[in-house]
N, C-alpha and C positions, 0 to 999 in steps of 0.2 A: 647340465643346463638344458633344460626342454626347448626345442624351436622358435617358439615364438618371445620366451624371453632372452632369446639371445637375436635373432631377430628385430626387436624393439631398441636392443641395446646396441646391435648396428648401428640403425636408422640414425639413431640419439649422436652416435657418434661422427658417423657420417654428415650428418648436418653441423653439428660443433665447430666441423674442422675448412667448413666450404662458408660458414658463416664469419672465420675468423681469416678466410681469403688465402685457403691453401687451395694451389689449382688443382683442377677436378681428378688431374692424373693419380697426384700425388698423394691426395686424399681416399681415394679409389684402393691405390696399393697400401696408404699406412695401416688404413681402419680394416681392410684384409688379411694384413700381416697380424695385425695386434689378435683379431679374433681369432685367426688359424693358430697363434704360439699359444693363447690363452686355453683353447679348448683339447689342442694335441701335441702341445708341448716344441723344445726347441728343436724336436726334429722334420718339424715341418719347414724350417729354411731350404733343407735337403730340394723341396718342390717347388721352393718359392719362383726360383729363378726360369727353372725348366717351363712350370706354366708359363710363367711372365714373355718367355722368348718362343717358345715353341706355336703360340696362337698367333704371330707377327710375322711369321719365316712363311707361310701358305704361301704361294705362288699368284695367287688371287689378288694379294694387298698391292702387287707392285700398280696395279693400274690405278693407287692413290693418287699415288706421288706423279705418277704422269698425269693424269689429268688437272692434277693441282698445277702444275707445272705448264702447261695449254692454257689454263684458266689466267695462269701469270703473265704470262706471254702476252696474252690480251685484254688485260687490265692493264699492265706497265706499257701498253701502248695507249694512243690517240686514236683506238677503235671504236671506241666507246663515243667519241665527240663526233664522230664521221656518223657513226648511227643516228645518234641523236639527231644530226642534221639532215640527213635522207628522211628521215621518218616526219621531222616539223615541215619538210618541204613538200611531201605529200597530204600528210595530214593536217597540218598548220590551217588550210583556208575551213575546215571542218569549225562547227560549234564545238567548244572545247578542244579544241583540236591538240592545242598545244600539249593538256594532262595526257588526252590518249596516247600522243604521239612517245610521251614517258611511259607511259604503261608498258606501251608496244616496245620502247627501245628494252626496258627493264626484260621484258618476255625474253626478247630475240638477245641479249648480253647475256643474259642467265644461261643459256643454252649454249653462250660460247664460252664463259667461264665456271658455271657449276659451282659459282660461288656468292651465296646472298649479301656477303659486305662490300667484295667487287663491283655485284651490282649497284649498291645504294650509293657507292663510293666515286664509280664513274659516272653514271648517270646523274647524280644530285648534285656534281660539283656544277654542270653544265645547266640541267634543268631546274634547279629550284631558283636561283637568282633571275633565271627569265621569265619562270611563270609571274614571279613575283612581282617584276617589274611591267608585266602585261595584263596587271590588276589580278591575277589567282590570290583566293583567300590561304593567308599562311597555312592554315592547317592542312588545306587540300594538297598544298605544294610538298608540303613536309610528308604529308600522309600517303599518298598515290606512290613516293618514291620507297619511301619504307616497304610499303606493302609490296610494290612492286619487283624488290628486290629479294622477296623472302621465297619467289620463284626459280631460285636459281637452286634450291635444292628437291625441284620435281622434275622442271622439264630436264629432260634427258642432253647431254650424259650427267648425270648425276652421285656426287661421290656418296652419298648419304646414302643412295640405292643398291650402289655397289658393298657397303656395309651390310647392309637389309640382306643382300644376296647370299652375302658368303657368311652371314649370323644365322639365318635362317635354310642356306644349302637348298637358295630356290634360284632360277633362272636368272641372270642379268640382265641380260637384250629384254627378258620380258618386261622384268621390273621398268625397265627404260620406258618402253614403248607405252607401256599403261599410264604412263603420268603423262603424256602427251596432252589426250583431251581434255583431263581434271584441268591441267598447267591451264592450257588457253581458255579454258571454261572458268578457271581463276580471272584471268585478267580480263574475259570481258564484264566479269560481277564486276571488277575492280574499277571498268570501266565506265559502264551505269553508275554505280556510287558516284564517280568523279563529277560527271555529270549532274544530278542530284542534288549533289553539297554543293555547287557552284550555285545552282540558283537558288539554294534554302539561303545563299551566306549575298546573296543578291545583284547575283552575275557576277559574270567576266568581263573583260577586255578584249571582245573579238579582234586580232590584229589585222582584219579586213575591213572595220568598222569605224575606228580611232584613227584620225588621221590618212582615211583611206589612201590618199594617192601617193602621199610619202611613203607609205609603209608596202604598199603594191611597188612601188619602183626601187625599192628596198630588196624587196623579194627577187622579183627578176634581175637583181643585179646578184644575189647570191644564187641564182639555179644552179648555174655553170661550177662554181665552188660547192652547190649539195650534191649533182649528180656526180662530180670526181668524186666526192666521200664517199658516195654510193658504190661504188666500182670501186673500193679499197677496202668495202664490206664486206663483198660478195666473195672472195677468197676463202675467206673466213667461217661462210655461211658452207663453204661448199667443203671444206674439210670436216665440219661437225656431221653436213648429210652424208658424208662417205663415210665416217665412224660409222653412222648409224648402221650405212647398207652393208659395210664389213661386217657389224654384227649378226643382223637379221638376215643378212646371205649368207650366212657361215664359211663366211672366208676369214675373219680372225677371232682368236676367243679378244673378251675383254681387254687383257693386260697387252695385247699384240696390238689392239685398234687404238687402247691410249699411247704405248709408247710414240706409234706414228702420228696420232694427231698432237701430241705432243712436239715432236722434229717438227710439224707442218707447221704450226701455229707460229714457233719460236721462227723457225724462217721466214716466215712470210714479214712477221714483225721485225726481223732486220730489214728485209728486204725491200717492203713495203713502204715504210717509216723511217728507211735507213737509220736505225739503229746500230751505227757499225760501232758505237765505243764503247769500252769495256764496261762503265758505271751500268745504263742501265742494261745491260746483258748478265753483272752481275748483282744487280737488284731480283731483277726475276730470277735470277739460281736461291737467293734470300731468301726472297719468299716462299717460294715452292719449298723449300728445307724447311724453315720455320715453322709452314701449315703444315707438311707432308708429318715433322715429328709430334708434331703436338697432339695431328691426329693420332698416330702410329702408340705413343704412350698413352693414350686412354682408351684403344683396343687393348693393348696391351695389359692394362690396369683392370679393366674394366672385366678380362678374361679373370684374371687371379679373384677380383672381384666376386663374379659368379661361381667361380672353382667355391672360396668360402662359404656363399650361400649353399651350395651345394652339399658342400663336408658338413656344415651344422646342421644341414634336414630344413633350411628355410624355404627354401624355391619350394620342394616336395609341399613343403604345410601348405603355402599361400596356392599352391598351383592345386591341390587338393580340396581346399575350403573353398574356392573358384571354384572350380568345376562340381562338387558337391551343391552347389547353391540351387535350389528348384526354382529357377525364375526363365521367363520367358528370356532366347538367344540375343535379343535386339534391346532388353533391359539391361542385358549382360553384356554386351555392347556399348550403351550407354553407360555405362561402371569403367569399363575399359579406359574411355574416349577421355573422365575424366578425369580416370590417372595419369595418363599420357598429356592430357591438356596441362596438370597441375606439374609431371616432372619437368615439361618446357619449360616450366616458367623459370626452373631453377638449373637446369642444367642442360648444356647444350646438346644438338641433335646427336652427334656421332653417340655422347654416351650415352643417351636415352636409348639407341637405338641398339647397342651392343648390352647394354644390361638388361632388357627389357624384351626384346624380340625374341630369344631361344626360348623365356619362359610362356608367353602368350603366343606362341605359334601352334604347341599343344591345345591352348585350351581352344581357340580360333579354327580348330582343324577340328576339335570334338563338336563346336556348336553347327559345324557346315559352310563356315564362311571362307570365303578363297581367300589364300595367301597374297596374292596380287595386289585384289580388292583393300585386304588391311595394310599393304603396304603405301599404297595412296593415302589411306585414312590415316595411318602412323603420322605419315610425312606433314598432313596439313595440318593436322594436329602440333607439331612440331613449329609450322609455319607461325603459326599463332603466337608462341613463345619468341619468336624472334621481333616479334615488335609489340610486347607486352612486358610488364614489371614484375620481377625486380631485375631480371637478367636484361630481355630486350634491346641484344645487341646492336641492331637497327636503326632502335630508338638514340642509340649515344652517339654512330656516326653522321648524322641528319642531323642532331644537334651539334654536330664537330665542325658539321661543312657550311648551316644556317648557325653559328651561335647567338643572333639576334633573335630568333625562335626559341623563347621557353621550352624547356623540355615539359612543361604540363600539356603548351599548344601543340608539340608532336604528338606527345599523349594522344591526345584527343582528336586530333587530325588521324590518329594512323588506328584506333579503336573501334570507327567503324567499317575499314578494311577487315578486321578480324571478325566481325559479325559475318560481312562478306563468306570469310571463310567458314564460319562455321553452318552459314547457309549450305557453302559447296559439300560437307561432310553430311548433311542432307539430303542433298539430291544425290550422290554418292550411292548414299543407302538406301533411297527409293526406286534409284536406276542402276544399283551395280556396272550396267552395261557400260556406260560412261566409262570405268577403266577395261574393262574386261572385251569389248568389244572388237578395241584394234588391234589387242596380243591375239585373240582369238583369232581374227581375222589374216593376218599376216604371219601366223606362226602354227596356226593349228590349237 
């Protein structure tokens, strides 16, 4: 069978078996198995298994499961609502103050859990029922948090990144660092936007405006309860910047900075929160398992995956007919941006990112484009897909925590966020520098 009709008859299968709501792992390794016994017979089990395990064993992968586990830590706490409230108590007397001060929480959570439903999850239970109630138009409420939470797999530490790293045997600490400016250059488009939609949808409810002297005496009665919350943050904020500087000082690899900020994060959330009973102590072991494998089998899956493409001469055809194309690098670029935009839609980052990345790093590298560079672009691309249809993970928990919100009004509330984004892939590609500035700078 030539490449591309085996190839096609993938594809065809592949989608069959995700449309009929087999998870992506499983589907990954059937439609792999099936082509590798059909094309070289039943001696191909011999390799099934050894791919399958030997691309999960890397020493690399352990700082998944720790950071998901850190990410747990401080999702299955009241960190999130402590945020939330240091940042309305500074930002709150601001115009719009309130959405910012979501945006900003979504930023600064994302960075301490590395996780975009964590985000949407903590942050919306607290912030969408009070925009709401402080006159925010639904869609902005629903929309800012969505979007805002699709940041938690750029700003650093990031586990998405750390996939990118060890698929594509590029830097970690770099990857880290270069989403830094995109990240906050994200959220302050997302910021503007908020802003924007508020007066097209015909104001707000300034909480300094309505009821002034209640709501000021309001205020000062909670300072004293925001600034504690504040100071139950900063622990937190100050373990994620020592990862950082363990990195980028070459004092520990990856998998050594997450284990520890992993122990740091879990302690501080007994500690902090006294959390001394076992329930949620072993809610957070839950989850972190739960996410750690679900990731772990669709690297897994998604390796045997490519091994297939590989044995039938697919990768080779489509990575050949790619790079044969005479078109300009930035057209070809634009081709890229809207395959990756279109597999978001349907499959989640980690797998986009492990079937996709090894084979577009060659071509990426032929047209002169830094690896870095398209590792930011991979991601927001990616971002996109998390609060877009038909997947749109984002989209389902925002409607889990607001159920009074149509899921069309999330829709629509969280679609001009994703403009937002695809503005930032944009400027991206008119200023490279934007990521490439601060690894250069900080690391050579």
């Amino acid at each position: 069978m030539d490449p591309v009709t085996a190839g096609i008859l993938v594809a065809i299968g592949l989608i069959v078996l995700m449309a009929i709501g087999t998870p992506i792992a499983f589907a990954l390794g059937a439609i792999s198995l099936i082509a590798l016994v059909a094309d070289r017979g039943i001696v191909e089990l011999t390799y099934f298994g050894e791919t399958f395990f030997d691309r999960i064993a890397e020493f690399g992968f352990v700082a998944i499961p720790m950071f998901i586990m850190m990410g747990a830590a401080v999702a299955s706490s009241p960190t999130g609502r402590d945020l939330y409230r240091s940042l309305d108590l500074w930002l709150g007397k601001l115009p719009g103050g309130l959405a910012i001060s979501n945006i900003g929480a979504c930023s600064i959570f994302a960075a301490l859990s590395g996780s975009s439903p964590a985000t949407c999850a903590a942050i919306g239970k607290m912030g969408i029922p009070e925009m709401r109630k402080r006159g925010y138009p639904d869609g902005v409420a629903a929309g800012c948090i969505a979007a805002g939470g699709t940041l938690g797999i750029l700003i650093p530490p990031s586990v998405t990144m750390i996939i990118y790293g060890i698929s594509t045997e590029t830097s970690i600490g770099r990857l880290f660092i270069a989403g830094v400016v995109p990240g906050f250059m994200l959220a302050g488009l997302f910021m503007v936007w908020t802003l924007i939609a508020c007066k097209l949808a015909g104001g707000y409810d300034n909480p300094m405006a309505i009821n002034s002297e209640q709501v000021k005496q309001t205020i000062r009665q909670n300072v004293d309860a925001n600034l504690k919350a504040l100071v139950r943050v900063l622990p937190f904020l100050a373990v994620v910047l020592g990862i950082l500087f363990a990195l980028y000082g070459g004092v520990a690899t990856p998998s050594e900075a997450a284990g520890v900020g992993a122990f740091m994060c879990l302690a501080l959330a007994i500690i902090i929160y006294r959390m001394w009973q076992v329930k949620p102590i072993k809610l957070i072991m839950r989850d972190s398992l739960r996410e750690s494998v679900m990731i772990m089998l669709i690297i897994a899956a998604a390796e045997v995956f490519a091994y297939a493409l590989s044995s039938l001469f697919i990768t080779q055809t489509v990575a050949g007919a790619i790079a044969d194309l005479e078109v300009n690098r930035w057209v070809l670029m634009g081709v890229i941006n809207v395959f990756l935009l279109v597999a978001g839609f349907f499959l989640p980052p980690v797998a986009v990112i492990v079937m996709t990345a090894p084979i577009l790093l060659p071509i990426i590298l032929s047209a002169n484009f830094d690896p870095y560079w398209f590792a930011v672009i991979l991601t927001i691309n990616l971002e996109i897909g998390l609060i877009t249809p038909p997947v749109g993970l984002n989209l389902f928990i925002i409607n889990s925590i607001a159920p009074d919100i149509s899921l069309r009004n999330v829709l629509m509330g969280s679609l001009p966020y994703a403009l937002c984004m695809v503005l930032g892939i944009v400027l991206l590609c008119l200023f490279p520098g934007l990521a490439l500035w601060l690894p250069d700078l900080l690391m050579g």
